[in-house]
N, C-alpha and C positions, 0 to 999 in steps of 0.2 A: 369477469367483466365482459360486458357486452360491447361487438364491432361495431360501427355504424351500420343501420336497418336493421338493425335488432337481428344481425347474423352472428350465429357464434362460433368459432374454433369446432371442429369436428373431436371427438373422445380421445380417439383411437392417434392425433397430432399431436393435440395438447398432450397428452401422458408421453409419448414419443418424445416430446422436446422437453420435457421435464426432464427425463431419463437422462438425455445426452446432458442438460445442466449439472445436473448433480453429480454427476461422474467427474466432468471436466473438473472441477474445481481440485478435486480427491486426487486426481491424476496426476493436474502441476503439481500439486504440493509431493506426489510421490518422487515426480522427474526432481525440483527440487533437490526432496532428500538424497537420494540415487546420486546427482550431480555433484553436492556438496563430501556426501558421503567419499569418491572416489577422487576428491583433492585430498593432494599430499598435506595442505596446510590447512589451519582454520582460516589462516586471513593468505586467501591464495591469490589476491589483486596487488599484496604489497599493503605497508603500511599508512603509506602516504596519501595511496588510493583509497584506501578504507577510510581513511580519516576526512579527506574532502567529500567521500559521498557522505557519511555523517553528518558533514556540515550545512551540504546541502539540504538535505534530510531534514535535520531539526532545525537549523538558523533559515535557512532560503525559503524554506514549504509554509512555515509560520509569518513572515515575515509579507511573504506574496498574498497567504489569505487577510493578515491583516489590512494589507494595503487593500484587495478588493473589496473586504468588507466594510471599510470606511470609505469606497468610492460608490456603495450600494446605499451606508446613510446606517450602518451600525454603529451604532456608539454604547457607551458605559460598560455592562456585563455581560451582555448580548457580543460585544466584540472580542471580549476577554474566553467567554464560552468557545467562541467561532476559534479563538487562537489555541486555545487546549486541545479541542476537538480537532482540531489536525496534525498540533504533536502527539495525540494516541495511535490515530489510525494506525495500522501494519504497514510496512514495505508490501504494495502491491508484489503479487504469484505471477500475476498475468503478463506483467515488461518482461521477467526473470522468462518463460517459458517461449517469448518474442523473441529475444535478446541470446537463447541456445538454440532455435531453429533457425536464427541467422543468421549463427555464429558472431553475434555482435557485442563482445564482453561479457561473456556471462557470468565471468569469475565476480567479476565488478558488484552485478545483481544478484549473487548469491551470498554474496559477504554482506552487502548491504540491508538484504532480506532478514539475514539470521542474527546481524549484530542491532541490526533495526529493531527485532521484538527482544531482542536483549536489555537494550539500553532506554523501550520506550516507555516504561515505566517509571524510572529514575526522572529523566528528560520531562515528563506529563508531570510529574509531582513538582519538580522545578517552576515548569510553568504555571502550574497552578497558584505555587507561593509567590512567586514574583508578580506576578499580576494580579493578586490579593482577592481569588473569587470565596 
């Protein structure tokens, strides 16, 4: 894609910032594993704590796009799509990789991240039948 005046990104940047993208991504997901990997527990937040980010997760995430997408003027199947399509996503890598360089709960976002793609399937089929697309 072209900058304004028809100047474009120089080769030698562009492929530069390609590089550093596609690494970083490959990276968290290893810090991630590593992190997860060297808890004593699978669920090292506690159960309770596992359970409320879950709820957040699937009931809070759904719930809030909902409401946006009916204060945008979605309605019928178009709002029912909008609500599935955000019980699939993944537990974002990138909070989890903020959240260990800040020492800010990481246990929290590492349980959340792995029981996230655990259960987002079950949870997306859920929502899919309950809201009858």
């Amino acid at each position: 894609s072209d900058f304004r005046w028809n100047i474009q990104m120089p080769t030698i940047i562009k492929g530069s910032i390609s590089i550093l993208s596609d690494a970083g991504l490959g990276m968290a997901m290893f810090s991630l594993g590593l992190f997860m990997a060297l808890q004593p527990k699978i669920i090292s937040c506690g159960k309770s704590v596992a359970t409320f980010a879950m709820a957040v997760r699937f009931l809070t995430g759904p719930a809030v796009i909902a409401a946006t997408s009916i204060a945008v003027g979605l309605r019928g199947v178009l709002l029912h799509v909008a609500i599935v399509q955000q019980a699939a996503l993944p537990q974002g890598i990138v909070p989890f990789v903020f959240a260990k360089e800040y020492n800010c709960h990481p246990q929290i976002l590492s349980t959340a991240v792995i029981f996230g793609m655990l259960v987002a399937l079950p949870i997306t089929i859920l929502y899919y039948v309950l809201l009858g697309i």
